[in-house]
N, C-alpha and C positions, 0 to 999 in steps of 0.2 A: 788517450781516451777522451770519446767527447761528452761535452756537458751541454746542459740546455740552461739558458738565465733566462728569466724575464725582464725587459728593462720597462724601469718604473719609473713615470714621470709623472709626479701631482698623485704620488698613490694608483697611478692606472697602469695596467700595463700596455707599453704602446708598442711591442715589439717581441720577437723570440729571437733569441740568438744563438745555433748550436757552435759552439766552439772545442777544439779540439786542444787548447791549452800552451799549444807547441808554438806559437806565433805569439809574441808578448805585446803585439801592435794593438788588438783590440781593447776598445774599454766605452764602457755607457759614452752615451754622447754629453754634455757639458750640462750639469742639471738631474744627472736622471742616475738613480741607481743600478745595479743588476743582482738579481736575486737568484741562485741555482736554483733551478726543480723538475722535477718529472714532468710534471703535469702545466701547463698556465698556456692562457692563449689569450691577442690582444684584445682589451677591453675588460678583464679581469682587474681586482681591486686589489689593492695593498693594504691589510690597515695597520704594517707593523710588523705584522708577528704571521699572517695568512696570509696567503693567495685565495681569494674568493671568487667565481665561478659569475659569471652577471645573471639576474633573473632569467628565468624563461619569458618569451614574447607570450604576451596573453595570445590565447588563438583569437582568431580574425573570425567572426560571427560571419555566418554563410548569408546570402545576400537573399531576397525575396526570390529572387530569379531561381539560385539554386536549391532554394527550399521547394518552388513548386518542382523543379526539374525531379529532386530525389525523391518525391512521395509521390507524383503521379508514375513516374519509371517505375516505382516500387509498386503502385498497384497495381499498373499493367502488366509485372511480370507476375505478379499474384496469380492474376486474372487468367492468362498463359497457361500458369505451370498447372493450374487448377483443372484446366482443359487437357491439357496434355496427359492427366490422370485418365482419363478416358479414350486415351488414346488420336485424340486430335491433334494440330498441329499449333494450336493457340487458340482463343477465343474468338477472335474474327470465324478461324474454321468453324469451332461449334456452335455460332449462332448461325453459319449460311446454312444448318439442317433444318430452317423451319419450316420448311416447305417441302421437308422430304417424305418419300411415300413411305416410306421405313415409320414404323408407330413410335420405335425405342429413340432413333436419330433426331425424332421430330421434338419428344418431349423432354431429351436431352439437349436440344438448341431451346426450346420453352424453358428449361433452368436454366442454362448458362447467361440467356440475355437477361431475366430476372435478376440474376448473381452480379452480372454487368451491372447492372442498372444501381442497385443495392450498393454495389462497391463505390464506384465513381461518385452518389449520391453523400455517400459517409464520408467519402474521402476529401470531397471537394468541401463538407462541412467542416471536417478535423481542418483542413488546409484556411478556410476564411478564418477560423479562431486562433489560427499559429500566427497570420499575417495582421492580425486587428490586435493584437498581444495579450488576449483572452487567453492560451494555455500555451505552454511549453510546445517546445519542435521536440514529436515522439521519436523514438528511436525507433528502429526498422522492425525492430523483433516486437515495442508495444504497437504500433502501427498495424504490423499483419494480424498480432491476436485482437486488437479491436477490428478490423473488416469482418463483415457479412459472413456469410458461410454458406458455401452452395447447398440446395437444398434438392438432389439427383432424384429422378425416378425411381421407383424400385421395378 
């Protein structure tokens, strides 16, 4: 039957060894203990009596770059999906109606570029106060409920 040791050098563990017992040739290397267990993998600690697990890496703070990339993407598919409510194909579509002979097309590209203008205005301010270290990076879901809100024809 096989078993699994950790071998422990200086308290760390710098190794796993599954051995099946039947070979009497294996043994820690010169210095170093082996400890049975289910569970250990290297870099884990010793302190005796536990196998302990090494901290989690702090996460890696997102970079200016990818902070403006996720919040203007997020607004532009705001912007998008907000169009698409009315059946357009995105925003670029609903604003080329300003010019259309259609009364409804024309005053639905008249709010959509207002909603445009509104959104990127807020957004690009929330975004100068994220990068000058004036407020927290929002999360996606407080980010869309602070944006603008279209304001449609009736």
């Amino acid at each position: 039957m096989e078993k699994q040791y950790a071998v422990i050098e200086n308290g760390i563990v710098t190794d796993v060894v599954i051995w099946d017992g039947d070979t009497k040739s294996w043994r820690p290397p010169a210095g170093a203990q082996a400890i049975q267990t289910d569970a250990a993998g290297i870099g884990w600690t010793w302190d005796g009596q536990t196998l302990i697990p090494p901290p989690e890496p702090e996460p890696v703070p997102p970079t200016p770059e990818q902070i403006q990339q996720r919040m203007t993407g997020l607004m532009q598919a705001h912007l998008d999906d907000t169009a698409k409510t009315r059946g357009y194909d995105g925003i670029l579509s609903l604003c080329s109606y300003t010019g259309s002979a259609n009364p409804q097309f024309a005053a639905e590209a008249k709010a959509g570029m207002a909603f445009r203008d509104a959104v990127w205005a807020y957004g690009y301010q929330v975004l100068a106060k994220v990068q000058a270290g004036a407020r927290a990076i929002p999360t996606d879901e407080d980010l869309l409920a602070e944006l603008p809100a279209i304001e449609w024809p009736s």
